[in-house]
C-alpha positions as a printed NumPy array, in Angstrom:
array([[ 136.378,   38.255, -209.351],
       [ 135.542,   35.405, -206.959],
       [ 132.041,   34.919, -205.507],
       [ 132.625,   36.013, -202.169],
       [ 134.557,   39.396, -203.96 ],
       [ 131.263,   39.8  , -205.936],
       [ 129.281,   39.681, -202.992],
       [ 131.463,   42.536, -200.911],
       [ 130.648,   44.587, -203.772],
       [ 126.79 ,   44.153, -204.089],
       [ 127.165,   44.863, -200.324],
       [ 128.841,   47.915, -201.089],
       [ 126.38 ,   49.306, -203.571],
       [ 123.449,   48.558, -201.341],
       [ 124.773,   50.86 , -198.534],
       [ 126.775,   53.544, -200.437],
       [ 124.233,   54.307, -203.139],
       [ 120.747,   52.462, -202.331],
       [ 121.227,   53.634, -198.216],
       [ 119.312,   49.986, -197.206],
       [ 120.07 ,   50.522, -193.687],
       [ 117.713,   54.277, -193.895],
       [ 115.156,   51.811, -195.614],
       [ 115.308,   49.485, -193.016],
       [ 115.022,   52.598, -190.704],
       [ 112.383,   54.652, -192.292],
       [ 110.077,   51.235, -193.042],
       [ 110.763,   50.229, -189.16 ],
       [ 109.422,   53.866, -188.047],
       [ 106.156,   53.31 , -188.739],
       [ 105.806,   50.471, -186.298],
       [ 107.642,   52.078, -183.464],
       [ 106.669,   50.051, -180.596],
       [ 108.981,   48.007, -182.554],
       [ 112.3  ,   49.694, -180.644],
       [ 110.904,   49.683, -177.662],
       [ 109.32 ,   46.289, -176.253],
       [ 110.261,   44.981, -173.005],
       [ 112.177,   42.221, -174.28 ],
       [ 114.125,   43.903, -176.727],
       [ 115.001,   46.808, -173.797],
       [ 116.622,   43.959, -171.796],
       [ 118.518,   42.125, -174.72 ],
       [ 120.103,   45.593, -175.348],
       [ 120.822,   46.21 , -172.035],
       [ 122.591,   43.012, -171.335],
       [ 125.042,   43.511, -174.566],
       [ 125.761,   46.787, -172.944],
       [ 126.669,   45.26 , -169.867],
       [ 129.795,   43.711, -171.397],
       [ 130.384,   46.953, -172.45 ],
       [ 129.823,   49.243, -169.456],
       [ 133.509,   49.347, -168.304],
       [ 136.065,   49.538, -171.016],
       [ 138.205,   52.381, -170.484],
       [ 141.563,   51.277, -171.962],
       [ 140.471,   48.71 , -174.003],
       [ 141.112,   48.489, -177.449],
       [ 137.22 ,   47.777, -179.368],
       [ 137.061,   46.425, -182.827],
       [ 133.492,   48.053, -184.095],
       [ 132.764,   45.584, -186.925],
       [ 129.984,   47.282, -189.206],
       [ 130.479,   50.801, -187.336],
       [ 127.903,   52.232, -189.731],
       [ 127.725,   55.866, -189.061],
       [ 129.758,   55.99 , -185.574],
       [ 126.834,   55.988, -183.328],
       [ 128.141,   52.902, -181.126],
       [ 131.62 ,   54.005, -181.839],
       [ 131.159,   57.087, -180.485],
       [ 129.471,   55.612, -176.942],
       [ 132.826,   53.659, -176.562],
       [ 135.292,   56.6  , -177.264],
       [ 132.755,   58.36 , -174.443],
       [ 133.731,   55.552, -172.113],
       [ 137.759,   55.766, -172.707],
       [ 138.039,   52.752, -175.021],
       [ 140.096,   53.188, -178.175],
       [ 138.013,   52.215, -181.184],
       [ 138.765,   50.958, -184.017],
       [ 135.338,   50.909, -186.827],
       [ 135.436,   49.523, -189.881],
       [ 132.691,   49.113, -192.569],
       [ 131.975,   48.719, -196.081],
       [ 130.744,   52.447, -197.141],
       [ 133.164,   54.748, -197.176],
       [ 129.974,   57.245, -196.984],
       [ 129.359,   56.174, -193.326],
       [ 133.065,   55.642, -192.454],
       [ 133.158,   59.318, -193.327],
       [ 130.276,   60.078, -191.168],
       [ 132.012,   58.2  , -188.203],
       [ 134.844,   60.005, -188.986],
       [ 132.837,   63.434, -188.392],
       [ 131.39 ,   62.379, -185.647],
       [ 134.19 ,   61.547, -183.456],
       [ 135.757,   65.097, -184.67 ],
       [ 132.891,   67.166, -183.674],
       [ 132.801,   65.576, -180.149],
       [ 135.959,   66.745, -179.629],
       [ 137.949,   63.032, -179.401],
       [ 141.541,   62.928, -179.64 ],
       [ 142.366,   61.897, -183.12 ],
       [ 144.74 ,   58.582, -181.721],
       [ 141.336,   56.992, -180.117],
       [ 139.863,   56.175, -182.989],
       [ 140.571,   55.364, -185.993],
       [ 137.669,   54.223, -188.923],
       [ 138.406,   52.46 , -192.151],
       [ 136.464,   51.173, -195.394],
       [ 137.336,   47.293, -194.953],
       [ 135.708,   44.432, -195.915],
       [ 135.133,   42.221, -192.598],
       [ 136.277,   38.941, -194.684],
       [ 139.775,   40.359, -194.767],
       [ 140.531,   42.512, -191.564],
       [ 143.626,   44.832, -192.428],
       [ 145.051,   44.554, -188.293],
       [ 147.251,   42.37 , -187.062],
       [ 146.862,   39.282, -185.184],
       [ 145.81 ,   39.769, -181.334],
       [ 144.704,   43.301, -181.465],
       [ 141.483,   44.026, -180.046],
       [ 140.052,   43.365, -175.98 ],
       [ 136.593,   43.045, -177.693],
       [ 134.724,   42.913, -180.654],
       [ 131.062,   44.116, -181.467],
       [ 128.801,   44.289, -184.411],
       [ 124.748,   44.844, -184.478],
       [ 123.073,   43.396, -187.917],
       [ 126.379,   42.408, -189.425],
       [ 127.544,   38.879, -189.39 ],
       [ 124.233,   37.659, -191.895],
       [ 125.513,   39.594, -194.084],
       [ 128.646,   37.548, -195.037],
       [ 130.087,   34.626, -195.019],
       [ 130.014,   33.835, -191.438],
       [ 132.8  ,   30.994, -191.467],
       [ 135.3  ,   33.373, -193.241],
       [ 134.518,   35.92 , -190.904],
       [ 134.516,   34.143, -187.667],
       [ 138.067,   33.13 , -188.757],
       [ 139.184,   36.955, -189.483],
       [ 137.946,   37.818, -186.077],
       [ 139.201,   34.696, -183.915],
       [ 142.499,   36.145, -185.704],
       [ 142.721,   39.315, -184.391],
       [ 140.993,   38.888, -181.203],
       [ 143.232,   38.649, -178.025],
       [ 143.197,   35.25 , -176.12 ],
       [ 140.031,   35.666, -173.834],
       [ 138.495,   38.187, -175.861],
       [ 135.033,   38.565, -176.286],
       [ 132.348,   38.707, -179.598],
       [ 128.918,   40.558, -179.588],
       [ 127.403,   40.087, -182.81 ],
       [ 123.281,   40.704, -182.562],
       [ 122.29 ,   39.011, -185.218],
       [ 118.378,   38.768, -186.534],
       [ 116.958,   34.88 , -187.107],
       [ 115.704,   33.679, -189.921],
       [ 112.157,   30.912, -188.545],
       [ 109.869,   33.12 , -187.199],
       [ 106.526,   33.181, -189.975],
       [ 105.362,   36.232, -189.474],
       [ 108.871,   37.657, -189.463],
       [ 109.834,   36.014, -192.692],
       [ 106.383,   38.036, -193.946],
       [ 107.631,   40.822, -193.239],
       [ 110.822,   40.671, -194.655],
       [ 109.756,   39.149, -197.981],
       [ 107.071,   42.968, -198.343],
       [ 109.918,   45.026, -197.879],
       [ 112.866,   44.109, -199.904],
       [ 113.935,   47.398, -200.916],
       [ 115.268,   47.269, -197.03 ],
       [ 117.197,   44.195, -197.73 ],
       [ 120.465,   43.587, -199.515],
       [ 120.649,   41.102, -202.226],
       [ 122.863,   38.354, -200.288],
       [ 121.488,   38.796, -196.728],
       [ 120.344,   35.909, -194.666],
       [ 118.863,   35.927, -191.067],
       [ 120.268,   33.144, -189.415],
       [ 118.145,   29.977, -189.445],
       [ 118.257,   27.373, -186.224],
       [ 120.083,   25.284, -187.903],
       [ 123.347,   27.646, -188.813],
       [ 122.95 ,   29.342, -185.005],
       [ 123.584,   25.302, -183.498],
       [ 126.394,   24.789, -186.224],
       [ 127.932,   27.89 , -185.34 ],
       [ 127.157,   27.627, -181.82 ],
       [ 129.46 ,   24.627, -181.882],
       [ 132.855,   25.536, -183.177],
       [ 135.167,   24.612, -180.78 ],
       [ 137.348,   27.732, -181.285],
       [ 134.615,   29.688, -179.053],
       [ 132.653,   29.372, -175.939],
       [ 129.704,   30.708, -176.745],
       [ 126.378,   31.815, -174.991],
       [ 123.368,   33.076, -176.696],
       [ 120.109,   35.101, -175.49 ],
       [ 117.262,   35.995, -177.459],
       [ 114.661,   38.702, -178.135],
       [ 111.433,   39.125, -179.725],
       [ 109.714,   35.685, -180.668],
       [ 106.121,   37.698, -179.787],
       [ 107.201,   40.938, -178.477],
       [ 108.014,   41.818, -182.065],
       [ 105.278,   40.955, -184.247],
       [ 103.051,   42.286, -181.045],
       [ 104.792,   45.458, -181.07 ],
       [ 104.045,   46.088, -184.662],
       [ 100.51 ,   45.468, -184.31 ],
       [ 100.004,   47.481, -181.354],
       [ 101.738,   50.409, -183.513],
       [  99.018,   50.415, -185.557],
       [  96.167,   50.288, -183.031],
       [  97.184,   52.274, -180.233],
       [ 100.17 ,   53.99 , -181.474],
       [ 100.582,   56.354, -178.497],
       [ 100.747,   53.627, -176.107],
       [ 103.923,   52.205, -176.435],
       [ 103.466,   50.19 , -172.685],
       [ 100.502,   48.466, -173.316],
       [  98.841,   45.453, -171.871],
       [  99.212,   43.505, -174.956],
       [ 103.088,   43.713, -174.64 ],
       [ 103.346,   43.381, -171.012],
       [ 101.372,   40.342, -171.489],
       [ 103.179,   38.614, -174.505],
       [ 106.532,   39.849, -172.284],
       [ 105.036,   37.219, -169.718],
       [ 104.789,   34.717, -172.112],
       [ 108.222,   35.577, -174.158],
       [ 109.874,   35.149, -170.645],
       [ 108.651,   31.65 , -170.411],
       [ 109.684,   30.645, -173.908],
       [ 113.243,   31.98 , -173.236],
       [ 113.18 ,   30.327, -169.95 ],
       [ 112.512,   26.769, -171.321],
       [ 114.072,   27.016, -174.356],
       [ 111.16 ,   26.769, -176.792],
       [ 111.21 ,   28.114, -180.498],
       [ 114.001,   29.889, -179.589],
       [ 115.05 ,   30.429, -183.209],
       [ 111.39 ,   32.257, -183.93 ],
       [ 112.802,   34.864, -182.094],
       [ 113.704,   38.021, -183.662],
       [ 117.427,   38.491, -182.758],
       [ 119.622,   36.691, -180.736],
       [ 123.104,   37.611, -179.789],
       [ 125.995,   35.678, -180.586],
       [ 128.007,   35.968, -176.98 ],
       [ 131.394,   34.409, -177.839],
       [ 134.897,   34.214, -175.605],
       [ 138.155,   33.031, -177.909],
       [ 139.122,   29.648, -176.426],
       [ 142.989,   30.249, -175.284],
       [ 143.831,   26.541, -177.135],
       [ 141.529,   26.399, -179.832],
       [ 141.322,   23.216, -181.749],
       [ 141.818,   24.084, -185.186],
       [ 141.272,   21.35 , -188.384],
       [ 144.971,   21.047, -188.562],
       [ 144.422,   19.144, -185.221],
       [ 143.102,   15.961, -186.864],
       [ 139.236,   17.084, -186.477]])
């Protein structure tokens, strides 16, 4: 077994018989300002406008989880494909989609790993994934999706970042929501990435104060979820993103990514 075949399978364990992800959940819950800051409620509402009118298009859901997303898309007459590495969520997406009543050729979910995409070249209109790409090896993926992503097609991968202190804090106390081979994205890896010519790429960012604000204000005034302290670190994270400072402190950015019709590939001479 090869090192990257190793790691699909410690991947696989995690979610099909630790259940990280309800970790991540259940440990996130008690700071719930957390899902609800101002900045976070406009990163999430500019990924879904990309996705607001896809009625006909074919969606790749890369990490589907438990059908959730899938199941907006179907909603909004896309055909979705969702693929993910625990057959005990691709089951539940599979459930899902049945009980509301979706015609069995919109969708169609699979147990795949994402470093070896079982679809054929120039399939999907868009591809989407929230929490996924740190999880492998981002090069091999990048290439699996590039593949099988029409010309023009776009990439959504929200991704969390690796630089932020008290972020890293947190992470290290709470392990038992982590996987073994996990890694936020440091500044570094976002430029390199950021840089392959096969993409254009755009990023935008959320959280560099909002989040560690929002947790403390879920402690100290837990039913006030708009709260001066967060409008007033909004004011300030709005800056930040405005000049481009500490951007990788933030706590997820989204990897906004159009397939270049000519890529340049190494085979060019790069």
């Amino acid at each position: 077994m090869s090192e990257l075949e190793a790691r699909v399978e410690r991947e696989r364990e995690a979610h099909d018989e630790r259940d990280v992800l309800a970790e991540n959940i259940r440990i996130k819950d008690k700071f719930s300002h957390i899902w609800s800051f101002p900045s976070r409620i406009r990163f999430y509402q500019r990924i879904d406008s990309y996705l607001s009118d896809i009625s006909g298009m074919h969606i790749l859901d890369f990490g589907c989880g438990r059908g959730d997303t899938a199941l907006k898309y179907l909603l909004r007459g896309a055909r979705v494909s969702g693929i993910d590495i625990s057959k005990v969520f691709i089951e539940d997406a599979r459930a899902k989609a049945s009980q509301a009543e979706i015609l069995a050729d919109q969708y169609d979910f699979r147990v795949m790993d994402a470093h070896n995409l079982d679809f054929p070249d120039k399939t999907f209109d868009i591809v989407v994934g929230f929490g996924i790409l740190h999880h492998l090896d981002a090069d091999v993926a990048l290439r699996e999706i590039h593949r099988v992503l029409k010309p023009g097609g776009r990439v959504l991968l929200q991704e969390p970042l690796a630089d932020n202190p008290l972020l890293k804090l947190f992470r290290a106390l709470t392990p038992k929501a982590r996987t073994e081979d996990e890694e936020p994205f440091t500044g570094k890896e976002v430029q390199r990435l950021t840089s392959l010519e096969e993409w254009q790429t755009e990023l935008f960012y959320c959280g560099i104060l909002e989040a560690p604000a929002a947790m403390l204000t879920s402690v100290l005034i837990p039913s006030r979820p708009d709260n001066w302290i967060l409008n007033l670190t909004d004011r300030v994270e709005r800056w930040l993103h405005r000049n481009e400072v500490l951007l990788s402190w933030n706590q997820y950015l989204c990897f906004n990514m159009l397939k270049r019709e000519n890529p340049i590939t190494p085979d060019d001479g790069r």
